[in-house]
Every structure is written in C-alpha cells, then in structure tokens.
C-alpha positions in Angstrom: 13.5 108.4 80.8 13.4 112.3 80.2 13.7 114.0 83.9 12.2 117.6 83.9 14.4 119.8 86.5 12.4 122.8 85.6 10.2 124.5 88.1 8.3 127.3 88.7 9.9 130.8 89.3 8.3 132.5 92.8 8.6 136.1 93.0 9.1 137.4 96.6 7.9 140.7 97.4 11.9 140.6 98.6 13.2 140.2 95.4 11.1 142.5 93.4 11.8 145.6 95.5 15.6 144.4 95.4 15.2 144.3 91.5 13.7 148.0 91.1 15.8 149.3 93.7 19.1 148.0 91.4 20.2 149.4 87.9 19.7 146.4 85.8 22.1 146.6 82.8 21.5 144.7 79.2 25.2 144.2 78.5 24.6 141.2 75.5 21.9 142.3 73.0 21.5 141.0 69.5 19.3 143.9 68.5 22.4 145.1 66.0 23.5 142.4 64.7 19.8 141.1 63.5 19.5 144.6 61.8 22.3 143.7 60.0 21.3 140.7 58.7 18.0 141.6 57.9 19.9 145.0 56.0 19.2 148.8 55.4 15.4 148.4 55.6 14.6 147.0 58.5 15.1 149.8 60.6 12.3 152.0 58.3 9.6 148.7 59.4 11.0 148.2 62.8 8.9 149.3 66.0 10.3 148.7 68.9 7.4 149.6 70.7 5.8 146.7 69.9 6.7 143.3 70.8 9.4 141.9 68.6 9.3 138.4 68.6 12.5 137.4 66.4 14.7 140.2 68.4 15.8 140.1 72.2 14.8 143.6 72.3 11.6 145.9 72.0 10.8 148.6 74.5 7.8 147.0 76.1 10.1 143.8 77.5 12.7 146.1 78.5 9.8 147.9 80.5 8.7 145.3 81.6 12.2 143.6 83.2 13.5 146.8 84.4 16.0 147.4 82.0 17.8 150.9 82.9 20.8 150.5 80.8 21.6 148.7 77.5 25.5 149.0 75.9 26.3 147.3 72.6 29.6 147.7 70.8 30.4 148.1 67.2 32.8 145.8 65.6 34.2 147.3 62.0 
C-alpha cells in the first residue's frame, strides 16, 4: 500500500508579507546549461517572457515567486 504524505500548502497572510519583505535569491538555475544543450539558436527563439515549460526559468515565474536575485556561474 502506497501512503500519500502530501498535503496542501496554506499561505498565511504571515508568511506572504515575510516573503516580500525578504530578498529571495535563485542560487541553482539550469537556465545555462539547457541553452547549451539545445546550442547557439535557442537563445534567437527563446522568450523568457513567456512561460517556459522545459526551463526552471522564465520571467513571469520569477515574478510570480518573488525572485530579486538570480547568480549562475560559468564553468570553462
């Protein structure tokens, strides 16, 4: 028998002012490296302001979680 731990996520009034209030830094984001694989030409059909389903990354989901700073690094 399968047991299903998951339940629903409440959002206190509390918790959302404590979110805006805080700098909420991305500091793992596979918007890069997906680039890479998908080469040169997917950043002239990329739109980040739409939603990107195959990334972790478009504008209107960082928006939306309140995303203030992103950092990647570069591995040559």
């Amino acid at each position: 028998m399968e047991q299903n731990d998951t339940k629903d996520i409440i959002l206190t009034e509390e918790a959302l002012r404590i979110h805006r209030a805080a700098l909420v830094v991305d500091g793992h984001n596979d918007l890069p490296f997906k680039i890479r694989i998908k080469g040169p030409s997917a950043l002239e059909t990329l739109d980040l302001m739409t939603n990107q389903p195959e990334f972790q990354t478009d504008i209107q989901r960082m928006i939306k979680g309140g995303i203030g700073a992103q950092f990647w690094i570069a591995v040559g």
